[in-house]
C-alpha positions as CSV (number, residue, x, y, z in Angstrom):
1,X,-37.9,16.2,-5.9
2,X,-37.1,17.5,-9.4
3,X,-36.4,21.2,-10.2
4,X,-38.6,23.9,-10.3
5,X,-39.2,26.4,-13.2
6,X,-41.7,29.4,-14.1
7,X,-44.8,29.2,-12.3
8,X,-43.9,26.0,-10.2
9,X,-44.0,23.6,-13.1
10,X,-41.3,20.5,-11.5
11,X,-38.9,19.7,-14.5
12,X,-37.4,16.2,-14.6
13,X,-34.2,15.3,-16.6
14,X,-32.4,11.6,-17.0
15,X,-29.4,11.8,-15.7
16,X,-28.6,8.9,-14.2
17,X,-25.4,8.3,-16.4
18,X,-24.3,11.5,-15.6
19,X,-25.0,10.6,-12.0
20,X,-22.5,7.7,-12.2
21,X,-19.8,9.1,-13.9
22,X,-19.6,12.1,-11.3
23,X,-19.4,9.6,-9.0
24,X,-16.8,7.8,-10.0
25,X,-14.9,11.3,-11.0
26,X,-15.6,12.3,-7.1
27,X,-14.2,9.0,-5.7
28,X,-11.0,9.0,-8.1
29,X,-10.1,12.7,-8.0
30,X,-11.8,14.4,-5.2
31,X,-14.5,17.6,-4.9
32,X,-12.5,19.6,-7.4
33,X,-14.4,22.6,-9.7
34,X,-15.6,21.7,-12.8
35,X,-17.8,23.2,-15.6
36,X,-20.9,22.5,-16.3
37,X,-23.3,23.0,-19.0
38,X,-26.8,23.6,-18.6
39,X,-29.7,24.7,-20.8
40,X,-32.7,26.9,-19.5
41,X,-35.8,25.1,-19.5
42,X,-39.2,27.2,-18.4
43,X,-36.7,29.6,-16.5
44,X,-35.1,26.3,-14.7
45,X,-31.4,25.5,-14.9
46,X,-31.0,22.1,-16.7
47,X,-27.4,20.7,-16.1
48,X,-26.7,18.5,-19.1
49,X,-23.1,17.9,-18.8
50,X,-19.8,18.7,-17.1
51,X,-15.8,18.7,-17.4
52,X,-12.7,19.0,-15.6
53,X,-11.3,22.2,-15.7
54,X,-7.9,23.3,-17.2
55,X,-5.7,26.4,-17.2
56,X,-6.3,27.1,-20.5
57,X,-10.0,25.9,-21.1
58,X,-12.3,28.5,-22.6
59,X,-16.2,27.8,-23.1
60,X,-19.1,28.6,-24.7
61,X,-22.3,28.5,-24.0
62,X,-24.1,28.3,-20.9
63,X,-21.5,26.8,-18.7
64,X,-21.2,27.4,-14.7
65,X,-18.0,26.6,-12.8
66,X,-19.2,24.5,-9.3
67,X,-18.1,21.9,-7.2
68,X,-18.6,18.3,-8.0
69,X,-20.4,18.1,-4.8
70,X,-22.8,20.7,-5.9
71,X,-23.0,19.2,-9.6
72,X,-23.6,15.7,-8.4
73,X,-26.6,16.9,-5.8
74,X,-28.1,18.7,-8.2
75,X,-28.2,15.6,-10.8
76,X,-30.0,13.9,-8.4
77,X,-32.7,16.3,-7.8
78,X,-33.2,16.8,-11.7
79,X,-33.7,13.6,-12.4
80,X,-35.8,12.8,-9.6
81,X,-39.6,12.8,-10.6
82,X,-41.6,15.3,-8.8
């Protein structure tokens, strides 16, 4: 169903590799937080990537901390084509 940005304009992204690998990160290790990166495209959150969180991470840059869950629903409905 892709994402929606400014004025209703449906943004697509590939993410099918990042669809697999959070799938297999969610069968090994559960729905634990991690961060994810996103960029802002027409006012429309674009995740672009993720990683496992630790005690001592720090990041930069446009970075949410979600579920995997969350993360891996989300890649689906961004690289879905309107």
């Amino acid at each position: 169903m892709a994402i929606e940005g400014f004025g209703g304009a449906k943004i697509s992204f590939d993410s099918e590799d990042l669809i697999r690998e959070l799938e297999q990160d969610l069968a090994e290790f559960g729905d634990i937080k991690v961060a994810a990166y996103y960029e802002l495209y027409n006012d429309a959150k674009v995740y672009t990537d993720y990683q496992f969180i630790e005690d001592k991470d720090k990041f930069e840059g446009n970075t949410d901390i979600v579920h995997a869950s969350f993360l891996l629903k989300y890649f689906k409905k961004q690289d879905s084509i309107i």
